[in-house]
C-alpha positions, 0 to 999 in steps of 0.5 A: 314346633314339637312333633308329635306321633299318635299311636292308636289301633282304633281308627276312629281313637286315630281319626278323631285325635288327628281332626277334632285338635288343632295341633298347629294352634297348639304349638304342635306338628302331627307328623302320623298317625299310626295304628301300632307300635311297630308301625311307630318305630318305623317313623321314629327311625325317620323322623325326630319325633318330641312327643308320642302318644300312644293306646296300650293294647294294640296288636304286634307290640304293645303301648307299655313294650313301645315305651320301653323301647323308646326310652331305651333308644331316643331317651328325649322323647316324651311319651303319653299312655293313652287307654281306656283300662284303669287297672292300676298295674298299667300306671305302675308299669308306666311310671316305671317306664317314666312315660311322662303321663297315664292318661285315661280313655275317654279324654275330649279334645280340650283335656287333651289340649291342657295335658299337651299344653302343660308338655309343651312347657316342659319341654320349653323349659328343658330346651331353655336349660340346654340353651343356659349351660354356660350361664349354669357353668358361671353361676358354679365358678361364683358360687364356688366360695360358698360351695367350699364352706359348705363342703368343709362344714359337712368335713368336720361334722363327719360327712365324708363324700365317696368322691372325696378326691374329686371335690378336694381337686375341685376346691383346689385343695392339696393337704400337705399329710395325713396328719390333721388338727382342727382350730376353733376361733371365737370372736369375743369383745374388744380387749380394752373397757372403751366399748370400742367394738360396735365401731366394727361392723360384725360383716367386716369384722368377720372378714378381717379376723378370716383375713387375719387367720388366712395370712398367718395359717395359710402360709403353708399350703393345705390349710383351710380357714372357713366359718361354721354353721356357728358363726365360728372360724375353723381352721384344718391344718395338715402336716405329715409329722403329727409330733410337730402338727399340736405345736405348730397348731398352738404357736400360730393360734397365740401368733392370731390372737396376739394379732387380733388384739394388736391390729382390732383392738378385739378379743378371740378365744382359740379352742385347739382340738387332738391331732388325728390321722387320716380325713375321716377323723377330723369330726373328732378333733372339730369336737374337742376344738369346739369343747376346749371352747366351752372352757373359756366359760371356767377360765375367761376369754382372750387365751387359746385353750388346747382339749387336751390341757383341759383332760390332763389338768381335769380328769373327771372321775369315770363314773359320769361318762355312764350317768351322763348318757343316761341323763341325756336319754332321759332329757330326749325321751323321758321319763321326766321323773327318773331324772331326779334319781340320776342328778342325785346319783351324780352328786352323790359320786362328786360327794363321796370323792370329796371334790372341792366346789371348784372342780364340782362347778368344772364337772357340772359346766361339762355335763352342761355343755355335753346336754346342749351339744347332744341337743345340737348334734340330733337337730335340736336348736339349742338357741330356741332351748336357751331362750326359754332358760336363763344363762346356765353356766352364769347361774351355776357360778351364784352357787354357793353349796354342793346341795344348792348346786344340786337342786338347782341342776335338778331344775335345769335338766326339767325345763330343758326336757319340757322345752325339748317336749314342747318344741317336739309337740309344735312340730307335729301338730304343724306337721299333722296341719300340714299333712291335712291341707295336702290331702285337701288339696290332692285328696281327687288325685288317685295316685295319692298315698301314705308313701307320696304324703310322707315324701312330701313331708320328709317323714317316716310311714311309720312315725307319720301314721302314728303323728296323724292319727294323735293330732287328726283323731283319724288314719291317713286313710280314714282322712283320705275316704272321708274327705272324697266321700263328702265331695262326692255327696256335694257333687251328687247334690249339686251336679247331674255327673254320673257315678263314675264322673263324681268317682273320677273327680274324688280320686277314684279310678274304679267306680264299683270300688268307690260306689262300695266306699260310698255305701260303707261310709254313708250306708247309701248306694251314690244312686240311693244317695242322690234318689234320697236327697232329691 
């Protein structure tokens, strides 16, 4: 059994509490009843008390300075705030002092019981996880595989956690420098025109191109082969010498694809990124990895590709890096119509630089992936993007004209605005649809706010109110006051409640304040209102 401490000034609160619940039926044993505080502190120096509940006002110390000092000095007692003042000032202290509920005065005994019901499983369930450390412990050590790829993946999108060190010893990872580069293996199809690939399942097939890289890579203790979020294999490797790190990196990635060929009968494209210093960096050598990747597109499969081969061999003229960022904005935010004017742009300067077809196609296939990735990079699915579009880079290869190019990107960089629109407008409403069901739900809780719907939402106050308002044609708040009011008018109609019931039950703690909402909003006291429907 719990124990349980009532603390309570009024003798007959005290009286009425210890006679009229049956505690041991209730799972609990009354170990007092005090009249104050100080009294109360007395008997938790004695005894181990789980539960104390407890008046706010009474004299010596208070319920809010007995909370306080019970949090301070036996943290693991719950404590409940038991008063007759609704002021909104004591819920605030009283969460702040994180007793376990605000509980308002009267209270039956069967209220009571439901409150210290709902406690005793709480309690049951922080007993339950003490007793099931080991149990936590074993799931870690099982779970520790998953946890390393996931820690690696948030590594190389520039996440870098304070406790680094802490978590690198933890996945008993030793790099062998500073110094680190950041390989990117794609699987591709099988190397001969057989079909032989669906023989391999893509679980198996997974595992032995990771096998295959961990052999060859991981001969040299630091370096780390995992999958992405991408299902792509990516390997960090680290060296002190940086001048050695690129050419080792290149001779052991021809060394995999050579062997994924001989051994699978498969192909694999290695996308090879910049050498960087410090971990920190990795983010940029991940990215020129998975951009050396995009090339295979111009120059087939099956062949490692280093970033930096690709920059030398195909320097793009600097003025597209101005108008790519500028088109990106454009595609994300809009307006639709400018977009016209910055493709024109951009081929007007691959016009005027007299640029073969080829190296048209190159830039193009750039400014695509570089669209696709900035999607990616701000959480949009590029997957849900492309299923609406046709193949982009196959369709620019049809193009036999500068001009039919042109056009063409003209229409691509539309639909993917509208896609990026359309996704975004689903999204809200669900999210708008969302917001309303909740308030539906919890419109009677008088703690419900803008700041409780947007953390249940995930959002902003700010975007939030905007969302609501556009798709719900009311405020949160209007939404809210609405929803109580019409309650409280079913209540008024179909119950004998007193005013300040129905006001308790829709969420308002202050009857005067709800009978003033109540008038506004139907231009009816709840008294004339009930008198009238009657």
């Amino acid at each position: 059994m719990y124990k349980i401490l009532i603390v309570d000034d009024e003798a007959i609160v005290r009286d009425g509490m210890r006679d009229n619940v049956d505690w041991a039926e209730l799972g609990f044993e009354l170990v007092g009843a005090c009249k104050n505080g100080s009294e109360a502190l007395d008997v938790l120096e004695s005894e181990n008390i789980d539960i104390v509940l407890t008046d706010i006002c009474m004299p010596y110390i208070d319920g809010l300075e007995l909370t306080k000092r019970i949090m301070e000095n036996y943290p693991f007692t719950k404590v409940l705030i038991l008063t007759g003042y609704d002021e909104f000032e004591y819920a605030q202290k009283a969460i702040k002092l994180k007793a376990y509920d605000f509980i308002l005065k009267p209270i039956t005994a069967v209220e009571l019981s439901k409150v210290l019901n709902k406690l005793k499983d709480d309690l049951n369930e922080e007993k339950k996880r003490t007793e099931d450390i080991d149990r936590i412990k074993n799931q870690l050590n099982e779970s520790l595989p998953t946890l390393k790829e996931r820690f690696f993946n948030s590594i190389i999108m520039g996440s870098i956690p304070k406790n680094i060190s802490e978590k690198l010893n933890m996945f008993e990872v030793n790099f062998s420098g500073n110094n680190f580069i950041v390989i990117a293996i794609q699987i591709g199809e099988s190397s001969k025109n057989d079909n032989t690939s669906h023989l391999w399942d893509d679980e198996l097939l997974t595992l032995s191109v990771y096998n295959i890289c961990e052999d060859i890579l991981c001969k040299v203790k630091g370096n780390i082969v995992f999958q992405n979020w991408h299902n792509i294999m990516i390997a960090i490797i680290s060296m002190q010498n940086q001048e050695e790190l690129y050419q080792y990196a290149l001779k052991n990635s021809e060394e995999i694809r050579q062997s994924v060929e001989k051994y699978m009968d498969i192909t694999v494209t290695i996308g090879i990124g910049k050498p960087c210093t410090g971990i920190s960096n990795i983010q940029t050598s991940y990215k020129g990895a998975i951009s050396a990747l995009g090339y295979c597109f111009i120059l087939g499969n099956n062949r490692v590709i280093g970033i930096s081969e690709m920059e030398e061999n195909f320097i793009r003229p600097s003025y597209n890096k101005e108008l790519e960022r500028k088109l990106i904005s454009l595609i994300k935010t809009g307006p639709v119509e400018d977009i016209d004017a910055v493709v024109e742009s951009i081929f007007r300067k691959m016009k005027e630089s007299y640029l073969p077809i080829q190296r048209c196609l190159i830039n193009i296939h750039h400014d695509i992936v570089y669209i696709l990735s900035s999607l990616d990079e701000v959480g949009i699915l590029v997957d849900e993007i492309l299923d609406q579009l046709e193949n982009p880079l196959a369709s620019t290869c049809a193009m036999r004209t500068l001009n039919e190019l042109e056009a063409w990107f003209k229409e691509f960089c539309k639909k993917t605005y509208f896609s990026i629109i359309k996704k975004m407008d689903d999204y809200n409403k669900m999210q708008a649809m969302k917001a309303l069901e909740y308030l539906k739900e919890n419109y009677m809780d008088s703690r419900i706010s803008l700041n409780s719907v947007c953390k249940h939402l995930l959002m902003s106050t700010s975007f939030f109110s905007n969302l609501f308002k556009r798709y719900q044609g009311e405020t949160f708040i209007e939404c809210l006051t609405r929803l109580r009011v019409e309650r409280a008018m079913e209540l008024l109609n179909s119950t004998s409640l007193k005013s300040y019931e129905v006001a308790y039950k829709v969420g308002y703690p202050d009857p005067h304040y709800f009978s003033s909402v109540f008038k506004k909003l139907t231009g009816f006291s709840p008294k004339e209102y009930r008198e009238k429907s009657k």
